[in-house]
C-alpha positions in Angstrom: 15.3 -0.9 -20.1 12.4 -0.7 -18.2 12.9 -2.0 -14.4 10.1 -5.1 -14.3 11.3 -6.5 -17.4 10.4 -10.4 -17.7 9.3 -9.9 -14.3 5.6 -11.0 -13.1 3.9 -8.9 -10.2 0.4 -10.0 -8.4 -1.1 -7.3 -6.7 -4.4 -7.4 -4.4 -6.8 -5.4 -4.2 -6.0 -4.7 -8.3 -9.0 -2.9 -9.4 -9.3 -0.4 -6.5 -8.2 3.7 -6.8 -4.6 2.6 -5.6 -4.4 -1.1 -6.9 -5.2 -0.3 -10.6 -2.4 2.6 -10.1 0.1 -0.1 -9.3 -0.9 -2.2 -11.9 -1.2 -0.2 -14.5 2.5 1.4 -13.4 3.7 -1.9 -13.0 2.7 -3.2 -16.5 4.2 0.2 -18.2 7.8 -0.9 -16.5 7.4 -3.9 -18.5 6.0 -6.6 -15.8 3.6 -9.1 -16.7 0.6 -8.1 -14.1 -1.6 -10.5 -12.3 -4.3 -8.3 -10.6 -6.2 -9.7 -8.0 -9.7 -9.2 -6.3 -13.1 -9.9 -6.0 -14.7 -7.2 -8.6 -14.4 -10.1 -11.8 -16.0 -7.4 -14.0 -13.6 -4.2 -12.7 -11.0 -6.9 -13.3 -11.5 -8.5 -16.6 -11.8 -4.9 -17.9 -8.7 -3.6 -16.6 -6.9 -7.0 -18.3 -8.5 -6.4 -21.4 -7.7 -3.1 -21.3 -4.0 -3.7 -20.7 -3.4 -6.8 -23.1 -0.9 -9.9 -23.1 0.8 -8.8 -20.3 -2.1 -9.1 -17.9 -4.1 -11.4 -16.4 -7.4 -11.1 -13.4 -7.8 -13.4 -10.7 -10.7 -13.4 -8.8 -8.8 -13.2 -5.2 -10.6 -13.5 -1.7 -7.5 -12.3 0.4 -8.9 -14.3 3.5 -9.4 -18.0 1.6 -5.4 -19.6 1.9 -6.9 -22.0 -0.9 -7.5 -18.6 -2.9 -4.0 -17.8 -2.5 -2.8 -21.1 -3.8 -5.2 -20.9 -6.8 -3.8 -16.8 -7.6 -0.1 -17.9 -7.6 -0.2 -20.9 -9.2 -2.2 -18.8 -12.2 0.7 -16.5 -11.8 3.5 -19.4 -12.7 1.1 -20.9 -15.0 0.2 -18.1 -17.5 4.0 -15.8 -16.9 6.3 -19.0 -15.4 7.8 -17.1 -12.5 5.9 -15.0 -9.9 8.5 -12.1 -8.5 6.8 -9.8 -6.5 3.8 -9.5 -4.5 2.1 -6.9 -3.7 -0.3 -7.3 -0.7 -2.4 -3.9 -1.3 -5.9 -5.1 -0.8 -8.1 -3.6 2.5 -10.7 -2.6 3.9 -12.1 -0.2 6.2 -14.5 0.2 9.3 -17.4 2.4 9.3 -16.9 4.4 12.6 -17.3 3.7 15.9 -16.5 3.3 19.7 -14.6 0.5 20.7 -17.7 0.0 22.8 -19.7 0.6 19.7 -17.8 -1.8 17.4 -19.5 -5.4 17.2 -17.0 -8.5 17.2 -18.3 -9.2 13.6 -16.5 -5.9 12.5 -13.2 -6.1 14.2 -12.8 -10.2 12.6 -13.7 -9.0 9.4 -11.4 -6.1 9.1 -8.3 -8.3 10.6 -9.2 -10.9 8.2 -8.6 -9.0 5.4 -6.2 -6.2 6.4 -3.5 -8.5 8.7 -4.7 -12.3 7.7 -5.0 -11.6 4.5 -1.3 -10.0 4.2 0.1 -12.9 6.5 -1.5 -15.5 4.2 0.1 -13.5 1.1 3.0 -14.2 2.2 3.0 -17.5 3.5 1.8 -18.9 0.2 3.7 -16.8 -2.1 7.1 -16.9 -0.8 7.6 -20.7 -2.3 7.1 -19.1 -5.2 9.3 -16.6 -4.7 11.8 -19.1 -3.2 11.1 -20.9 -6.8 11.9 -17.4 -9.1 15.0 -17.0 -7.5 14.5 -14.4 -5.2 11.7 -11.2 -5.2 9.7 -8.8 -3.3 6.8 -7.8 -1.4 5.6 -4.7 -0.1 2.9 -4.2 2.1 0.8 -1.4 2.2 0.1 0.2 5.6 -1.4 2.9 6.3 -0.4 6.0 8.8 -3.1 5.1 11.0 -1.0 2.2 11.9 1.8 4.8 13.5 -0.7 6.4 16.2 -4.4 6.1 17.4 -7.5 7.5 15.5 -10.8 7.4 17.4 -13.4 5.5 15.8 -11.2 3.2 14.1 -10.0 0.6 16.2 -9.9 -2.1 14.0 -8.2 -1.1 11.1 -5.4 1.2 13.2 -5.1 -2.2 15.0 -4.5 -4.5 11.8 -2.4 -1.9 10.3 -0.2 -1.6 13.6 0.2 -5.2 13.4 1.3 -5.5 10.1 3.7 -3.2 10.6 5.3 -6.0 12.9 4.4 -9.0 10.1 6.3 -7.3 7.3 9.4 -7.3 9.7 9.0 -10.8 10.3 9.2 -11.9 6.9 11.7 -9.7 6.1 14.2 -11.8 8.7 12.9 -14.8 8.1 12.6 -15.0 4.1 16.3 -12.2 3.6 18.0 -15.2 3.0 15.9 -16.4 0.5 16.9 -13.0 -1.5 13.4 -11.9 -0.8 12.9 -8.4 0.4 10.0 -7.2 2.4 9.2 -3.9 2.9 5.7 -1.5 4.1 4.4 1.7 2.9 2.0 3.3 4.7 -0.3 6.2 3.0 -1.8 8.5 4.5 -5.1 10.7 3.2 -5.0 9.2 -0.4 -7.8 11.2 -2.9 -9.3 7.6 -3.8 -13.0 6.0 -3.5 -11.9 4.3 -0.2 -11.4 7.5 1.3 -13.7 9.9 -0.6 -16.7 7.2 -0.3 -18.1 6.1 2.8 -16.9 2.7 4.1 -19.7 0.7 3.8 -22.5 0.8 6.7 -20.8 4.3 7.3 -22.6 8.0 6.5 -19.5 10.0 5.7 -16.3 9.4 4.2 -12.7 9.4 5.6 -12.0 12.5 3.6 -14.9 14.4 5.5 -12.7 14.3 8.9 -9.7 15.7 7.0 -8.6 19.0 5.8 -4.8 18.5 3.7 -4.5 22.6 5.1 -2.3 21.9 7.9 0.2 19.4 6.1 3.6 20.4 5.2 2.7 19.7 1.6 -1.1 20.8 1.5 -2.9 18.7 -0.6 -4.6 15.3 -0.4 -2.4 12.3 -2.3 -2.8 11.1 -5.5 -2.7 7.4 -6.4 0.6 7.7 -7.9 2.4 9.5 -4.9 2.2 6.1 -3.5 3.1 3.8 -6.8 6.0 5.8 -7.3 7.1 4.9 -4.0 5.9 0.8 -4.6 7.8 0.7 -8.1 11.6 1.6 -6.3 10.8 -0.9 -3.2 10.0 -3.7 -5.6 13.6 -3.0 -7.6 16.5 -3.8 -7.6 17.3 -0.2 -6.9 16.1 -1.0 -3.4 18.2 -4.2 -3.4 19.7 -3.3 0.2 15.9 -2.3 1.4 14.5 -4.9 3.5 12.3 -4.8 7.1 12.0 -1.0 6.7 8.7 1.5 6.4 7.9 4.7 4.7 5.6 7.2 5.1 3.6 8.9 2.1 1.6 11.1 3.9 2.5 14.6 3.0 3.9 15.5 6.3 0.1 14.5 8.0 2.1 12.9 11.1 4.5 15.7 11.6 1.9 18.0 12.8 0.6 21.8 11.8 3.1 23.2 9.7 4.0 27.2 9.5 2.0 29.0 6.9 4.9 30.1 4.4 4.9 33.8 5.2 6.1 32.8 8.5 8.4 29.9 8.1 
């Protein structure tokens, strides 16, 4: 039987290079999907494209009466939400600290940390309401050391880090797991694209040579990941992090004639 079964997932940032991957695993393991963002005509499509099961709606991560409207369009088209999945972001074009206006750094927090805080603040009733569920928050691996140029999203990615282990002792007895993945250099249009007001891409600072596993990540290295965290085969997973990053944080590894 497939795992999400009569099971409803809402995940943000749906239409995105790594949101649409989720959804569209999510919806094969049999969930009813609720994909959320602000791209209405990314979003319709996908729905369409995926059938009864699915359902867009337009999401502004940062607006808690946008929340309310998502999961209550959740319970009213599927009757239960189960898990969430807070994957939408953003990212900084780079700079300083110095260099960084104060306009940047809110709007990157708003939508990277506030926008996962208020995720879970309004959907855990729901949760409470379905019996029990998940959510999983997606990180990044900037938010396990510094990277010049990018202090505001290292910074909302450190602190979520510290969120998701929050919820996870405060909503555990609720039967509601909350776990974080963080990716590292994922071969998607936020990292091959430049981040708006920027003149390169993330990608451009990055060579996947040096990783233990020497390649950039697909999409689905992380979705494979975000499918067992959400199940019940991670039933006794809560509060904990994982790293999809192709060995990235480890360090140079040994070219293979010399390992």
């Amino acid at each position: 039987m497939p795992r999400f079964d009569n099971q409803t997932v809402l995940v943000t940032g749906g239409t995105g290079g790594q949101g649409s991957s989720h959804v569209r695993a999510f919806h094969a393991e049999g969930a009813n999907v609720v994909i959320g963002g602000i791209d209405a005509r990314r979003g319709a499509a996908l729905a369409d494209e995926l059938g009864a099961r699915a359902r867009f709606v337009r999401l502004d991560v940062t607006d808690e009466s946008s929340w309310s409207a998502a999961v209550l369009a959740a319970e009213d088209a599927f009757g239960a939400l189960n898990v969430l999945v807070n994957n939408a972001g953003v990212q900084n074009p780079p700079a300083t600290i110095a260099d960084t206006d104060l306009a940047t750094w809110s709007r990157i927090l708003d939508v990277n940390l506030t926008g996962t805080f208020l995720g879970i603040k309004v959907a855990a009733p729901a949760l409470r309401r379905a019996g029990g569920g998940a959510i999983v928050n997606i990180g990044s691996t900037m938010g396990l050391g510094g990277t010049a140029h990018y202090a505001p999203y290292v910074a909302g990615k450190w602190a979520v880090r510290g969120l998701t282990r929050t919820a996870a002792l405060e909503l555990g007895r609720d039967h509601i797991r909350v776990n974080a993945v963080h990716p590292g250099v994922i071969s998607t249009p936020f990292i091959n694209e430049p981040a708006a007001g920027a003149t390169a891409a993330i990608a451009d600072f990055y060579s996947p040579e040096p990783f233990a596993i020497p390649r950039l990540g697909e999409p689905a290295d992380v979705t494979r990941l975000l499918l067992f965290l959400a199940s019940s085969d991670a039933s006794f997973i809560t509060g904990s992090e994982y790293v999809v990053d192709g060995g990235l944080l480890l360090g140079p590894a040994l070219p293979s004639e010399a390992a």
